[in-house]
C-alpha positions in Angstrom: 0.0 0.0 0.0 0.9 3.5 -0.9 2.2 5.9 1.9 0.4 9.5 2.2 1.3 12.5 3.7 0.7 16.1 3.9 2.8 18.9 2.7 2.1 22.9 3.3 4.1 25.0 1.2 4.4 28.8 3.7 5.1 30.9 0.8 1.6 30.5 -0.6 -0.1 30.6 3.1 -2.0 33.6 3.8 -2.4 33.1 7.3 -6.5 32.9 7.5 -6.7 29.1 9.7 -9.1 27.7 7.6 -7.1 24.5 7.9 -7.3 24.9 11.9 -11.1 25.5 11.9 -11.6 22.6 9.3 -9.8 20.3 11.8 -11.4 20.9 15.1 -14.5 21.2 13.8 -13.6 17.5 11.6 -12.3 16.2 15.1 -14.5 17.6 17.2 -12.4 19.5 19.6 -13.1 22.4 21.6 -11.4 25.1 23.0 -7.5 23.8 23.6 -5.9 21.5 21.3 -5.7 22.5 17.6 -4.0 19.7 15.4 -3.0 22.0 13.0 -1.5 25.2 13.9 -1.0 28.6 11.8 1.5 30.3 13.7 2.7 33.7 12.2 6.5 34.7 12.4 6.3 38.0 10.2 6.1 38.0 7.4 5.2 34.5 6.7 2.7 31.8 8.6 4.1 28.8 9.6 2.2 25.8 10.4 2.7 23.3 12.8 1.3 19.7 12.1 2.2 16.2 12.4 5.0 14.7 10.1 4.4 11.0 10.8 8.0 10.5 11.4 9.5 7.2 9.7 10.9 7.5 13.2 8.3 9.0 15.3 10.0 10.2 18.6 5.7 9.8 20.4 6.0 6.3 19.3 9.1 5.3 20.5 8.4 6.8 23.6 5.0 5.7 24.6 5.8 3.2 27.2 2.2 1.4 26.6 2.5 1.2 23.3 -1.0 3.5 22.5 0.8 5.2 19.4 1.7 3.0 16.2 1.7 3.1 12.1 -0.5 1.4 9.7 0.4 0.4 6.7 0.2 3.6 5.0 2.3 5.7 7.0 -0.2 7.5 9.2 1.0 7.3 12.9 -2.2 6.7 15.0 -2.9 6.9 18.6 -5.6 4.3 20.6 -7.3 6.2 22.9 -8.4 3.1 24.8 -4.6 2.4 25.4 -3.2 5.6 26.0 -2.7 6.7 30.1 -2.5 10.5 29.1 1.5 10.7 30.5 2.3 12.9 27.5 5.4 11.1 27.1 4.9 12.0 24.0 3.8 15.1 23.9 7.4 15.7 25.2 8.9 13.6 22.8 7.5 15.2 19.3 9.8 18.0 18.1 7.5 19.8 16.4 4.9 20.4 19.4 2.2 18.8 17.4 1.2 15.9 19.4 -1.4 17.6 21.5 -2.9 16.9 24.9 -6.8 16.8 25.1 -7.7 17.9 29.0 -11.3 17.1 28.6 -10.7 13.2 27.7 -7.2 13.2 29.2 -5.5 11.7 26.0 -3.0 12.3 23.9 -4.3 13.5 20.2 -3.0 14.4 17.0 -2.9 14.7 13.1 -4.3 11.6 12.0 -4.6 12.9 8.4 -8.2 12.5 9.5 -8.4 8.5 9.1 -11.8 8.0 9.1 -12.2 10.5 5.8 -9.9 8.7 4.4 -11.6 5.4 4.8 -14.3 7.1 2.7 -12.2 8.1 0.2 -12.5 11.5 0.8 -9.3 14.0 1.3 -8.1 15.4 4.8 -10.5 18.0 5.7 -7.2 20.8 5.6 -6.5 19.9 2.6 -10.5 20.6 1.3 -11.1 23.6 3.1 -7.7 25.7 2.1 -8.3 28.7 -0.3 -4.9 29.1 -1.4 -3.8 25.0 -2.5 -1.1 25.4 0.2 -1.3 22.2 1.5 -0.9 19.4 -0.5 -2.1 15.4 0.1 -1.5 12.0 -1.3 1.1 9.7 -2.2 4.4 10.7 -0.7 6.4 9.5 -4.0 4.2 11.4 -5.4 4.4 14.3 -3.7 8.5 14.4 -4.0 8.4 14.3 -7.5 6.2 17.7 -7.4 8.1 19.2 -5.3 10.8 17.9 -7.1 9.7 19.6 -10.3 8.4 22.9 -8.8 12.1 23.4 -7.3 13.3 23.1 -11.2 10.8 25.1 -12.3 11.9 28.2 -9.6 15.6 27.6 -10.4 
C-alpha cells in the first residue's frame, strides 16, 4: 500500500486558519488542542502539524504502546490504550502531538483516518483557499516538489 502524507508550502499561506477551523471542527475539539496550527513569524505563517515520522520520537516513547503506524504511514494513537502521561507530547519536536484535558488523551494529526476510509481528502486539505497544502502519495508528492524546485531555479 501507498504511503500518504501532507505537505504545506508557507510561501503560498495567507495566514487565514481555515485549515485549523476545518480540523477541530472534523475532530471535534473544543477550545485547547488545535491539530494543526498557523503560527505567524512575520512575514510569513508557519504551520505546525504532524510529520508522521518514519521515526516518530511519540511512538518510541510511549511506554504502553497507545501510538503505532499502519500500513500507510499514518501514525495513529488508541485512545483506549493511552494513560494520558504525554510522554509523547514531550517527545514530538515539532509540538504537534497535543494533549486533550477534557478526555485526558494524547491526540493528534491523523490525516483525518476515518475520511480517508471514505475516500475522501483530509478536511485541511478541502477547506484551504490558497492550494497550500498538498495530500497524497508521498512518492508522489516528492516528484512535485521535485519539479516545482526546477521550475523556480
Amino acid at each position: 500500500m501507498k504511503k500518504v502524507s501532507l505537505m504545506f508550502f508557507k510561501k503560498d499561506c495567507m495566514g487565514c486558519h481555515s485549515c485549523e477551523i476545518a480540523c477541530k471542527q472534523e475532530h471535534k475539539l473544543g477550545v485547547g488542542p488545535r491539530l494543526v496550527k498557523v503560527i505567524e513569524k512575520a512575514p510569513d505563517f508557519i504551520p505546525v502539524y504532524c510529520h508522521h515520522c518514519a521515526r516518530a520520537p511519540c511512538l518510541e516513547s510511549c511506554p504502553v504502546g497507545a501510538i503505532s503506524r499502519n500500513e500507510r504511514g499514518i501514525v495513529l494513537i488508541d485512545n483506549q490504550l493511552c494513560i494520558g502521561c504525554k510522554e509523547c507530547v514531550e517527545a514530538c519536536p515539532f509540538g504537534a502531538m497535543q494533549f486533550d484535558e477534557n478526555t485526558e488523551v494524547a491526540i493528534k494529526c491523523d490525516l483525518c483516518y476515518e475520511r480517508l476510509q471514505n475516500n475522501e481528502t483530509p478536511a485541511c486539505v478541502r477547506v484551504c483557499p490558497t492550494g497550500c497544502i498538498l495530500w497524497g502519495d508521498m512518492k508522489i508528492l516528492f516528484e512535485r516538489i521535485e519539479e516545482m524546485t526546477l521550475n523556480e531555479s
